[in-house]
N, C-alpha and C positions, 0 to 999 in steps of 0.2 A: 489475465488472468494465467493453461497451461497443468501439467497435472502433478509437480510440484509444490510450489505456491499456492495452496488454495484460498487464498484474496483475489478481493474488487474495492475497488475506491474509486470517491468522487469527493474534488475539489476542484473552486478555480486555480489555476495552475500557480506554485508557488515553489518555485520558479515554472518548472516545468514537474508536472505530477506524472508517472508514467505509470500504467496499467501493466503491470507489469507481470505483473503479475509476474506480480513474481508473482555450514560454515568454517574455519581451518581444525587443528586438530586439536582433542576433547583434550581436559586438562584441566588444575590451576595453575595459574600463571604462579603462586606465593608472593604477588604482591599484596601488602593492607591495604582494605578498601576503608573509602572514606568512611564517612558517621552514615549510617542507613536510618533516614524518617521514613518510618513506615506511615503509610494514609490508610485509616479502615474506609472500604466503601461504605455511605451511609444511605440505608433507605429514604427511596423519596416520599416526605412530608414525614420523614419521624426524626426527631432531633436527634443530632450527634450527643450519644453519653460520652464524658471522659475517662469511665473505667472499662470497659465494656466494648465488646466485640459486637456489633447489628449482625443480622444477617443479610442480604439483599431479598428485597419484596417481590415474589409471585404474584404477577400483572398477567391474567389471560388474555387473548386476543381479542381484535374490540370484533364485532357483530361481520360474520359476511355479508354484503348486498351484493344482488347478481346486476350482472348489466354494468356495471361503472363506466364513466369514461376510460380510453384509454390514453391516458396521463402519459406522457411521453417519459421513456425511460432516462434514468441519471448513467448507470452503473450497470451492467450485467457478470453474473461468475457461474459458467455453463458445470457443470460437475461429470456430465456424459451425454451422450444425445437427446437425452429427455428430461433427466432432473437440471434444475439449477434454480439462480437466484437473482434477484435486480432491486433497482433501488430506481423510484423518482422522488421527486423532492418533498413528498411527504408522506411515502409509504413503502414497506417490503414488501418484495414479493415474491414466488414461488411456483416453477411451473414442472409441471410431470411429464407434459406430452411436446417437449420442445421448442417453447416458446409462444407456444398458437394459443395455451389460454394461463392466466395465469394467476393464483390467487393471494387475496392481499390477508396478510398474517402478520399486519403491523396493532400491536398492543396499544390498547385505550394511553391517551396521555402520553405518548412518543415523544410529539417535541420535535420531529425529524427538521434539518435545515439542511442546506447546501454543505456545510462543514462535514457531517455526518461520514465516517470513513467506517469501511465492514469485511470482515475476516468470514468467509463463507467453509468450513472443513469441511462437510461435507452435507448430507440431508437432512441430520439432526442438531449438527452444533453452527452455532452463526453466532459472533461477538461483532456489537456496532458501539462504536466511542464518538460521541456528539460533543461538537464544542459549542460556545456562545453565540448566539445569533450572529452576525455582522463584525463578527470577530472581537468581540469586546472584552478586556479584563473584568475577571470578576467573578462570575457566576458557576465558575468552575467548570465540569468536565462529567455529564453524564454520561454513562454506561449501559447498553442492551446485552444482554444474553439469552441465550433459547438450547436448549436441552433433549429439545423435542419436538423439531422442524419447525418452530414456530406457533405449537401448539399455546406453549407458555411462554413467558418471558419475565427474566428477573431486570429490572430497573434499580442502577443505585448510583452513588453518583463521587467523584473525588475531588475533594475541595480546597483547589489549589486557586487563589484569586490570579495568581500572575499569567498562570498560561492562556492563550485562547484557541491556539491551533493545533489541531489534533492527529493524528496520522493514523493508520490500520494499526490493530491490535493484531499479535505475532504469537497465533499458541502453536507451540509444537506438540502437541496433544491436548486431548479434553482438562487438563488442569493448569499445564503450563506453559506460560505466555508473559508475552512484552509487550509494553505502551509507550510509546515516545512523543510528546507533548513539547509546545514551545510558546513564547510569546510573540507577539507581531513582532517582525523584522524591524527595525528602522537599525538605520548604520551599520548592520552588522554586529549588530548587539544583542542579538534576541539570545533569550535563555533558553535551552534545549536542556531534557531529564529524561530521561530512561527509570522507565517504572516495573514492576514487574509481579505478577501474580502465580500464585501455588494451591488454590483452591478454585479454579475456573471464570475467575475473576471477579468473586466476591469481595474479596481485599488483595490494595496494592501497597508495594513496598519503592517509593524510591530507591533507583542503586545509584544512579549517576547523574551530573549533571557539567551542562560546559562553564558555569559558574561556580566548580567545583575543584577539589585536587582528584578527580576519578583517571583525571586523563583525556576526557570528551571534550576534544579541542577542536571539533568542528565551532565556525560560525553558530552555521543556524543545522539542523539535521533537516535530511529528507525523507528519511524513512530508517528503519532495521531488520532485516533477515537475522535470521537462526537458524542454525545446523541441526543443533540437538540443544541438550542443557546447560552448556557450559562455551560452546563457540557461535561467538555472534559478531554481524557486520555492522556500523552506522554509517549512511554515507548523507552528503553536503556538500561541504565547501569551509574552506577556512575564515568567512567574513572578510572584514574591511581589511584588515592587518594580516592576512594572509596571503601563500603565493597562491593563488587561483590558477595559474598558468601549470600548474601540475596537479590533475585528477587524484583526491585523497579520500582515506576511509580511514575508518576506525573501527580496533578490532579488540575484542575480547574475548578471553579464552579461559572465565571464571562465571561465564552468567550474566555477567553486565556489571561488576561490581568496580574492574577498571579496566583501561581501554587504553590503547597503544595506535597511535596516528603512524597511517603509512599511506605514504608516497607512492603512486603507480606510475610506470614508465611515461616518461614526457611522448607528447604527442605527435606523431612520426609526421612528415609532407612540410616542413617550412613553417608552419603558419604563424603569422605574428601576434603579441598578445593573444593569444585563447584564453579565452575564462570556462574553468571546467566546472558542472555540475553534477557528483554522481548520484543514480538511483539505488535502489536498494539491489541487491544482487539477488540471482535464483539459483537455487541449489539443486542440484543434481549428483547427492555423494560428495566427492571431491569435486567434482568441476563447478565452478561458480561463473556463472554470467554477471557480467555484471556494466549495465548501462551508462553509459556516460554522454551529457547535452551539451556541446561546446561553441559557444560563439565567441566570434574574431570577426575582424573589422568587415561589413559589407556582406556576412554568411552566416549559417549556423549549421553543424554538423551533428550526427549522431554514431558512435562508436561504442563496440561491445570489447569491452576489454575481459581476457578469462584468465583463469586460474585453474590448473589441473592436480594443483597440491590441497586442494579444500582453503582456499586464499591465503596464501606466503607467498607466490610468486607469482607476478600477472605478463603478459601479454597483451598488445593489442590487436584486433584484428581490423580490414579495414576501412574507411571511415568513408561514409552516403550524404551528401549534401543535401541535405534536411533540416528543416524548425519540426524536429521528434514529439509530437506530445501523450503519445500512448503506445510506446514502447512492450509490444507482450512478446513474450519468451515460452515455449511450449516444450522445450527443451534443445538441448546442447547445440541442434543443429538449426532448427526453425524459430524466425522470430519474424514480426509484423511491428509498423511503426507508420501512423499519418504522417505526413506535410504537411502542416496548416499553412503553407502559403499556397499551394497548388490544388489538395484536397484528394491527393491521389494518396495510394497504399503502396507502399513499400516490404519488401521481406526478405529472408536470404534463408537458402534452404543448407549453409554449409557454415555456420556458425558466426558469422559475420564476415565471412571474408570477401563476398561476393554480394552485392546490392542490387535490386531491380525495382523496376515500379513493376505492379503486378497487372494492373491493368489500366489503358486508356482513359477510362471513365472517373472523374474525382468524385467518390463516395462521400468524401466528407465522416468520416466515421471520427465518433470522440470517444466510443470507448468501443474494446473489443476482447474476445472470449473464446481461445480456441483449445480444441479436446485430443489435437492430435496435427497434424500436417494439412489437413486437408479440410476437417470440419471445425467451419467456425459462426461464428454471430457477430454482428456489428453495429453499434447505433448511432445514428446520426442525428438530429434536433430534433426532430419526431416520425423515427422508423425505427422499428427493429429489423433488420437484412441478415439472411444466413447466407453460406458460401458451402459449400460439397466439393469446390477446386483449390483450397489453397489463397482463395482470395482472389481470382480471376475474375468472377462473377458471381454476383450476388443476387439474392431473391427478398424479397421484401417479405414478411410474416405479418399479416392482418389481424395484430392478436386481440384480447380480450382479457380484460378483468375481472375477478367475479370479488 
């Protein structure tokens, strides 16, 4: 997650999902953007009119019980030493006093599954975009929102059959915001679109897609950051027919309307065939981190490549012999990253240029949540663990649902 980025996500890895938690300079480009189909969000159970604007339905939250189990966490997104927010696999939730208790503010009829991907800004606004069960075409792409920590929630839904996979929603304030949606992978064919909201994500407006002339010539997308309004990153991979051997992204500097593919510097030390996978990058002003998963024959590395021009010109720094899969960036200098083959933690307090394990012991952590250098949370199958060192040592939290 970091205090940047205020996102947390959870998916099985596709390819590799990084928690990342997590752009160049503001502008129109004056290119013509494609045709824009706009999708109104439509309330759930009230039919789509075709002239006519819905509004999304006020869904209050279902009943609290005290005592619940406690449901092993999906997702955590810490917001300060006390508030923040988490996801298990079929419920939100919210804690004041730092994880030790935590209450569940998931709305009657949620629908929550594994897909379920969530933009946490702060204690009042949270946007979660649920795809189809088991990844299936078809049923479209519902919508949560909460206005008011969770007190309400508007549910509504966008109805697109093709897509099934969903990424974190990208508002850069309470009204505006990005969705980037795809279909399941096979060959390197999947369809990827960049959606985009002006009213808090009551309705969305297709801008782009990679079965498009927008420019979005990634394969499959991984995610997207945004700067502000008008500069934004996509990152991926170029699919089958692309060079993969060179980390690329996709950049916009009108909103998402079209996108210009650029090539990051090849990947420094020999390696032969790499295939590169980038994450979405984290903003810092001008400076951009931005993740990159690379496997080559018999390894797999993880490498922060930056940018100190707001992304026009990158850098790499250098590269941790690692399988990365929750990559968090807390800013320019501090970032944490698992090994899922060993189980141990990784971080580097000097922007990537310097790699360590942090400690001895393999935590095992899949997802994790830090506020600063030193204070973090971390979860592993069924624990919540905090750290007060940076990730040295950690303490287990005995928490509670109500």
């Amino acid at each position: 997650m970091r205090k940047k980025p205020t996102y947390v996500a959870w998916l099985p890895l596709v390819p590799f999902l990084a928690l990342a938690l997590l752009l160049v300079a503001c502008g129109n480009t004056g290119s013509t953007p494609p045709s824009q189909a706009t999708v109104t969000v439509v309330p759930t159970n009230t039919p789509q009119a075709s002239t006519s604007t819905p509004s999304a339905t006020s869904t209050p939250s279902a009943t609290l019980i005290p005592s619940k189990p406690a449901l092993p966490l999906r997702a955590i997104r810490m917001l300060d030493s006390k508030n923040g927010w988490a996801l298990t696999i079929s419920s939100i939730l919210k804690t004041t006093d730092g994880g030790n208790h935590w209450k569940d503010v998931t709305p009657a009829n949620a629908d929550l599954n594994q897909s379920a991907m969530g933009q946490f800004m702060n204690t009042q606004y949270a946007w979660l975009a649920i795809g189809p069960a088991n990844q299936q075409e078809g049923p479209g792409i519902t919508m949560l929102r909460t206005a008011d920590g969770g007190l309400s929630w508007q549910k509504s839904s966008i109805n697109d059959p093709v897509v099934s996979l969903v990424d974190v929603p990208h508002f850069i304030n309470a009204q505006q915001g990005w969705l980037e949606l795809s279909s399941t992978p096979g060959a390197g064919s999947a369809k990827s679109d960049i959606w985009s909201s002006h009213d808090g994500g009551q309705t969305w407006t297709q801008l782009a897609s990679n079965k498009s002339t927008s420019g979005l010539n990634l394969g499959y997308v991984t995610g997207i950051s945004f700067r502000d309004a008008q500069t934004g990153i996509a990152t991926g991979n170029l699919g089958a027919g692309g060079d993969n051997t060179v980390p690329s992204i996709a950049l916009t500097q009108n909103g998402g309307r079209t996108w210009q593919t650029k090539s990051l510097p090849h990947l420094l030390g020999g390696y032969v065939n790499p295939s590169n996978n980038s994450q979405p990058p984290i903003f810092f002003g001008n400076v951009v981190i931005l993740p990159v998963n690379v496997t080559v024959p018999n390894d797999n590395l993880l490498v922060l490549y930056r940018s100190n021009d707001g992304g026009v010109n990158w850098f790499q720094t250098s590269v941790v012999h690692i399988q990365a899969t929750n990559t968090y960036v807390v800013d320019p200098s501090h970032a944490w990253a698992t090994d899922t083959r060993s189980g141990k933690l990784y971080s580097t307090g000097d922007g990537g240029n310097h790699w360590s394990s942090v400690s001895n012991t393999a935590y095992k952590l899949n997802a994790l949540s830090f506020i600063g250098s030193q204070n973090g949370w971390g979860i592993t199958t069924n624990q919540l663990l905090q750290t007060n060192d940076g990730g040295q040592t950690w303490q287990q939290i005995p928490y509670g649902i109500q």
